[in-house]
KOLVO-636610 format. One record per residue (C-alpha): residue in one letter; x, y, z. Coordinates in Angstrom, 1 decimal. Layout:
// residues N
A:X:Y:Z
...
//
This chain:
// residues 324
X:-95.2:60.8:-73.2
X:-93.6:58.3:-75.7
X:-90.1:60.1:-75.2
X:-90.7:60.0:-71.3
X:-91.5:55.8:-71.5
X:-88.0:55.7:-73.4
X:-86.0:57.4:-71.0
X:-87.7:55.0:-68.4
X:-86.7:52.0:-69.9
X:-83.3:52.8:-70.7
X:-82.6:53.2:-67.3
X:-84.6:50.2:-66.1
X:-82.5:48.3:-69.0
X:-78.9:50.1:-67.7
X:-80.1:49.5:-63.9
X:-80.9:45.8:-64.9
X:-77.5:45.8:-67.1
X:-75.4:46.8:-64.0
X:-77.4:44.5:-61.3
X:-76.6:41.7:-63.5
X:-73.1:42.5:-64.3
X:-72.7:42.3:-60.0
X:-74.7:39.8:-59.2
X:-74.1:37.2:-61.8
X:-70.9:36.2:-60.4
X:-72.0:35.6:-57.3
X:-75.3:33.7:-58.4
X:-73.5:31.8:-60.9
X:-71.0:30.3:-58.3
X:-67.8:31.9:-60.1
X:-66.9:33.6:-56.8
X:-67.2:30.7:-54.4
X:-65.1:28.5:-57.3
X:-62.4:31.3:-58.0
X:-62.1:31.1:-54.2
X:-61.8:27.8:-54.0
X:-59.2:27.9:-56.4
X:-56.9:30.4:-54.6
X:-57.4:27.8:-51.3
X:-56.2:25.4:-52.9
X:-53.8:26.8:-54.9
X:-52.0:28.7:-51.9
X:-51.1:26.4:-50.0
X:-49.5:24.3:-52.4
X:-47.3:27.1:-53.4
X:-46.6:27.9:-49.6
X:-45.9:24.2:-49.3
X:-43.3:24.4:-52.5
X:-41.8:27.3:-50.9
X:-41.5:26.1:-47.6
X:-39.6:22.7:-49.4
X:-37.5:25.1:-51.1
X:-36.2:26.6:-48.1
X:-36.0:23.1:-46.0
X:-33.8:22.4:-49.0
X:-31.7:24.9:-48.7
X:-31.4:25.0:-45.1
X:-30.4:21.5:-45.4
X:-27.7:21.7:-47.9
X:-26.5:24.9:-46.1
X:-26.2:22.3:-43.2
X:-24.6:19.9:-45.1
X:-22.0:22.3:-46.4
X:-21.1:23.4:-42.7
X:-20.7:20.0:-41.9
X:-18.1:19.5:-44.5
X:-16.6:22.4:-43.8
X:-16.1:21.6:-40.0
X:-14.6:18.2:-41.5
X:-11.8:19.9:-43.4
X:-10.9:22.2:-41.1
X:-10.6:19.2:-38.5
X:-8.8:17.5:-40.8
X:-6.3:20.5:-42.2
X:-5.9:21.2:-38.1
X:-4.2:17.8:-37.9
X:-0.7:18.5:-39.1
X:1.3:17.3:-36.7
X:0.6:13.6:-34.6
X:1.9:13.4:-31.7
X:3.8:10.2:-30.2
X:1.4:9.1:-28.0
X:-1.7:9.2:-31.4
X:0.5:7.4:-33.7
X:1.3:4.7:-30.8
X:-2.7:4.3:-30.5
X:-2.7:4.4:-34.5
X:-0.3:1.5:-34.1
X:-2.6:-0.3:-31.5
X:0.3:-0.5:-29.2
X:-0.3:-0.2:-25.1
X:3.5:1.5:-25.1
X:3.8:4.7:-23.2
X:6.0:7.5:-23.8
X:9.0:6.7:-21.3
X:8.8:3.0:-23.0
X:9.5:3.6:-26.6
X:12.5:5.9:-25.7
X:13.8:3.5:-24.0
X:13.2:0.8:-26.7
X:14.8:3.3:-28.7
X:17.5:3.5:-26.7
X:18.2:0.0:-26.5
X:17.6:-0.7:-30.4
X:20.2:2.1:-31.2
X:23.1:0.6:-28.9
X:22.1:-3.1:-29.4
X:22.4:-1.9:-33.7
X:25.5:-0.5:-33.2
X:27.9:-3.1:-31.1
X:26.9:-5.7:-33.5
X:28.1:-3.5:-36.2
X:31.1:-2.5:-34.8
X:32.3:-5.7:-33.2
X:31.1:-7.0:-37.0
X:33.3:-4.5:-38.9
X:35.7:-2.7:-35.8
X:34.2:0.9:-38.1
X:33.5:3.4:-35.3
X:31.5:5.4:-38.2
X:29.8:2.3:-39.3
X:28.9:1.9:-35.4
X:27.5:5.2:-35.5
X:25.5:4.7:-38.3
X:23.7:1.8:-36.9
X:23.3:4.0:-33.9
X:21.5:6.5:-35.7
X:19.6:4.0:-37.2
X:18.4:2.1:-34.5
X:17.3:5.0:-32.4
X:15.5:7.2:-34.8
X:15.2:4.6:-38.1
X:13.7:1.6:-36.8
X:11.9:2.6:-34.0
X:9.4:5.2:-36.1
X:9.2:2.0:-39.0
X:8.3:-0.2:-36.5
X:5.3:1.9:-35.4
X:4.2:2.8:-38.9
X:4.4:-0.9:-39.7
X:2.3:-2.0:-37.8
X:-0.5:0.7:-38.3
X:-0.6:-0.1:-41.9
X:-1.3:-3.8:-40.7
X:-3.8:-2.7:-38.2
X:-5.5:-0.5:-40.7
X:-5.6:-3.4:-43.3
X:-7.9:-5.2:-41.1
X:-10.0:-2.7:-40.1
X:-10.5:-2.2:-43.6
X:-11.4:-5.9:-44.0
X:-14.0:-5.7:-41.4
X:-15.3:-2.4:-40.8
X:-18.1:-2.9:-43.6
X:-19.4:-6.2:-41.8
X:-19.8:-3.7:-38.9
X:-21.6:-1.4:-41.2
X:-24.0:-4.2:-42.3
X:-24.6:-4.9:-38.6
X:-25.8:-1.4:-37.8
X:-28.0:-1.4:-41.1
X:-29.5:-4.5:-40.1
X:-30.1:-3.2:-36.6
X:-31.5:-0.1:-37.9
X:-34.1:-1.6:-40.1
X:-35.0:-4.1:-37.5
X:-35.9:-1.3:-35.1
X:-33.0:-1.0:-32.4
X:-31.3:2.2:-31.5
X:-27.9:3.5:-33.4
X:-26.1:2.7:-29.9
X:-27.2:-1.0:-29.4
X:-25.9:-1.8:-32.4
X:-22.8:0.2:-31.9
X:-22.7:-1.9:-28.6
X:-23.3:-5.0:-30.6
X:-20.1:-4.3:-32.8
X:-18.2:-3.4:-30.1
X:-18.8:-6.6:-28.2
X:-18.9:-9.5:-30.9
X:-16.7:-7.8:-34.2
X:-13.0:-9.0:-34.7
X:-10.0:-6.6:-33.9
X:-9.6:-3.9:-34.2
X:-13.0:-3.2:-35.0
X:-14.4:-3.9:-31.3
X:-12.2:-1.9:-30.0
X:-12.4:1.2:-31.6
X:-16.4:0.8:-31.4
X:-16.0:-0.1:-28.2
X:-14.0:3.9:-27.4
X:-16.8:4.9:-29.0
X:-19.4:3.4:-26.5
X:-17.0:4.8:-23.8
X:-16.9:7.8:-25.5
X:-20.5:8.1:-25.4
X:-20.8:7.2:-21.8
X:-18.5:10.2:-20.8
X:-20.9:12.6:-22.6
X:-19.5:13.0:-26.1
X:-22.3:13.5:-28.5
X:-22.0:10.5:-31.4
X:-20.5:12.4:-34.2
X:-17.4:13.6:-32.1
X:-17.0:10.2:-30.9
X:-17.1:9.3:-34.6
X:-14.4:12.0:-34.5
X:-12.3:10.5:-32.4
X:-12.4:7.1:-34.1
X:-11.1:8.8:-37.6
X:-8.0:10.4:-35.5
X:-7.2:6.8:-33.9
X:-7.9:5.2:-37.8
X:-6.6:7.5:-40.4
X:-8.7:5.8:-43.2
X:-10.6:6.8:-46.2
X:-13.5:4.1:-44.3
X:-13.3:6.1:-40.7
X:-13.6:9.1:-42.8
X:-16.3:8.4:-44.8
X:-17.8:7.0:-41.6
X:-17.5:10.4:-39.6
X:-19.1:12.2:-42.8
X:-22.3:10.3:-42.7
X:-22.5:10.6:-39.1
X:-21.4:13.9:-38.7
X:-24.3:15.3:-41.7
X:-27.2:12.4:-40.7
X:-26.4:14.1:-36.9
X:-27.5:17.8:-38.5
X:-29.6:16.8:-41.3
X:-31.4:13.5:-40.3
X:-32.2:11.8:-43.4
X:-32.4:7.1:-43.6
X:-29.4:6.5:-41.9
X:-29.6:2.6:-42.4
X:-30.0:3.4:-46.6
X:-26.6:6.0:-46.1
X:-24.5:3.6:-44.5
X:-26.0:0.6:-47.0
X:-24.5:2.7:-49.5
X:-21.6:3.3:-47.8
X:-20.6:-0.1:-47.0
X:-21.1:-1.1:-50.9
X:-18.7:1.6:-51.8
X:-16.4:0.3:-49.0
X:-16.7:-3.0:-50.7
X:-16.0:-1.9:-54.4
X:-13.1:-0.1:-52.9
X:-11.8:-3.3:-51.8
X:-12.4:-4.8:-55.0
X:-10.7:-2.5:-57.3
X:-7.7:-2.7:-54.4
X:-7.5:-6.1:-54.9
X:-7.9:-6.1:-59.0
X:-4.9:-3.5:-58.9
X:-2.6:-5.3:-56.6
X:-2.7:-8.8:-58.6
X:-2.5:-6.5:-62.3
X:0.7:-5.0:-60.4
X:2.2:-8.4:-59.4
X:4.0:-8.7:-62.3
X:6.0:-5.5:-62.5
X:6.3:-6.0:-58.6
X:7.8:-9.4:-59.1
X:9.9:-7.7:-62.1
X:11.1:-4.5:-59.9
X:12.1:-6.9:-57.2
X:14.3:-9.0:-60.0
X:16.3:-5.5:-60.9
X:16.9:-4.3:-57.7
X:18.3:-7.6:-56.3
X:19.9:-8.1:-58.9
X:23.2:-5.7:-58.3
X:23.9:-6.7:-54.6
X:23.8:-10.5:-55.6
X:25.9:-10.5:-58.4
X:27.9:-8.2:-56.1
X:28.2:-11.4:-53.2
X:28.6:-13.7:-56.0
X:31.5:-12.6:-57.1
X:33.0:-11.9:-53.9
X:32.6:-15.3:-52.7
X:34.1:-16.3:-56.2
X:36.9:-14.0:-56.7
X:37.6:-11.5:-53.5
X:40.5:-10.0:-55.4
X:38.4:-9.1:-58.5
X:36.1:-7.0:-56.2
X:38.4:-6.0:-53.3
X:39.2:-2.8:-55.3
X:35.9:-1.3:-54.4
X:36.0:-0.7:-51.1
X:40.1:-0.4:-50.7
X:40.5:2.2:-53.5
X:39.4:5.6:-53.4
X:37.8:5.7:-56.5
X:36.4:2.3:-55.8
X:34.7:3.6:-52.9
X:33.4:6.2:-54.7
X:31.9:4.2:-57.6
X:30.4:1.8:-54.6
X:28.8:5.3:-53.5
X:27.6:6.7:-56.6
X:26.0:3.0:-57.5
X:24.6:2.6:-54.5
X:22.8:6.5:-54.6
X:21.9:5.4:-58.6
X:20.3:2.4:-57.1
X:18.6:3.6:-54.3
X:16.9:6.4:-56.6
X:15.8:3.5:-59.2
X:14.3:1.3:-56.6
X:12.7:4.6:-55.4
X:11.5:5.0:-58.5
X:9.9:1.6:-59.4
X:8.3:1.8:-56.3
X:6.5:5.0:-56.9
X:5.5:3.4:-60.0
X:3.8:0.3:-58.9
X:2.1:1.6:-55.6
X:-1.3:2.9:-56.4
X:-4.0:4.7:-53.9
X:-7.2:3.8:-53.9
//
């Protein structure tokens, strides 16, 4: 009897055991709070994954963007006539600066020749005049134009920031620049507007402007437009930025170019120096220098100096340019 009231409360005590090992979780709360925990614990790890792959998505993006850039950019190798008379800001058509061309050339040469009676000499100023002056003329004044679109495009960047955070659209404040901002600002914004208007989404406009303003600002422009187009992102903090950056740009420019004036002002000294001493004494004693250009070997020491020169002044040149 005693053995048999053992055996039963062993098993009541094991039974007991095992109903308290199962139920105690669940009477205690440990389930509900362990559950609670995994709620709130999974999404935050879905959420941190999900940022991760936004993240990369959006640098992938921003990659392909740049990507697209260069290849744009390595694409242009050759300008034609008609882009670098736009990059010029010139109205000229074709058919008018050939025959400006034309004109320069013989113009050139029958001052030359009725100057000097040289047929060669005529030739050379032929040359010249059609296929020299012409093509500096142009690239003259683009460098002009591009200095002041340097000068004002990041006032027109300021304008769009301030439009921005004041709540107007990205296009009423490109129509505001293109209707009250200083050449040649307006009127680039303003092929932009036009460019719009004919259907062109806003970064290939911005496209179009970098291929009518070869500059590091049109550049940077396009970039910012081109990735805040696939991206998103604060468009009026990016172009903030970018108009700060403009601005040191100009600064350190400007710092350069008035360290450089004095070996500018000394290069100029040495290269005028031979050609003046050269009319100097001509005008002094003719018959001391005559024997330059009525010897042979005279003519060929006026040659050679003249190469040696040209390759010096070359050279200085190289020396005190700097791009920023």
């Amino acid at each position: 009897m005693t053995s048999t009231l053992a055996v039963a409360l062993l098993a009541m005590l094991a039974v007991g055991g095992v109903a308290y090992a199962l139920l105690y979780p669940m009477l205690s709360g440990e389930n509900r709070a362990e559950k609670r925990r995994k709620d709130f614990a999974s999404p935050m790890a879905v959420r941190g994954i999900d940022r991760e792959a936004q993240a990369r998505v959006k640098r992938g993006q921003v990659a392909q963007s740049l990507k697209e850039i260069e290849q744009r950019e390595s694409a242009r190798t050759k300008i034609s006539l008609e882009t670098r008379i736009a990059q010029a800001g010139l109205d000229w058509t074709r058919k008018k600066y050939y025959v400006i061309s034309v004109v320069t050339a013989v113009v050139l040469a029958l001052v030359l020749f009725m100057l000097s009676g040289n047929a060669i000499l005529a030739a050379t100023g032929l040359f010249i005049g059609g296929l020299g002056m012409p093509p500096w003329f142009l690239k003259r004044c683009k460098t002009k134009r591009l200095k002041r679109f340097g000068l004002e495009f990041p006032n027109a960047l300021d304008v769009i920031v301030r439009g921005i955070k004041s709540g107007l659209p990205v296009n009423d404040c490109l129509r505001i620049i293109a209707s009250e901002a200083n050449e040649p600002v307006r009127s680039e914004f303003r092929q932009i507007i036009e460019g719009q208007a004919l259907g062109l989404p806003l970064s290939d406009a911005v496209v179009k402007l970098n291929e009518r303003m070869p500059c590091a600002e049109a550049n940077f422009f396009g970039i910012v437009i081109a990735i805040q187009q696939k991206t998103g992102g604060n468009l009026a903090e990016t172009l903030a930025n970018l108009s700060r950056v403009l601005r040191e740009r100009r600064k350190m420019r400007d710092k350069i170019q008035a360290v450089s004036m004095e070996a500018k002002a000394s290069a100029g000294i040495i290269g005028s120096l031979p050609p003046v001493v050269g009319i100097l004494v001509w005008l002094t004693t003719p018959k001391y220098i005559e024997l330059l250009w009525l010897t042979q070997v005279g003519k060929f020491a006026l040659i050679a100096s003249a190469i040696w020169m040209l390759i010096g002044v070359l050279v200085m040149r190289k020396m005190i340019n700097f791009d920023i």
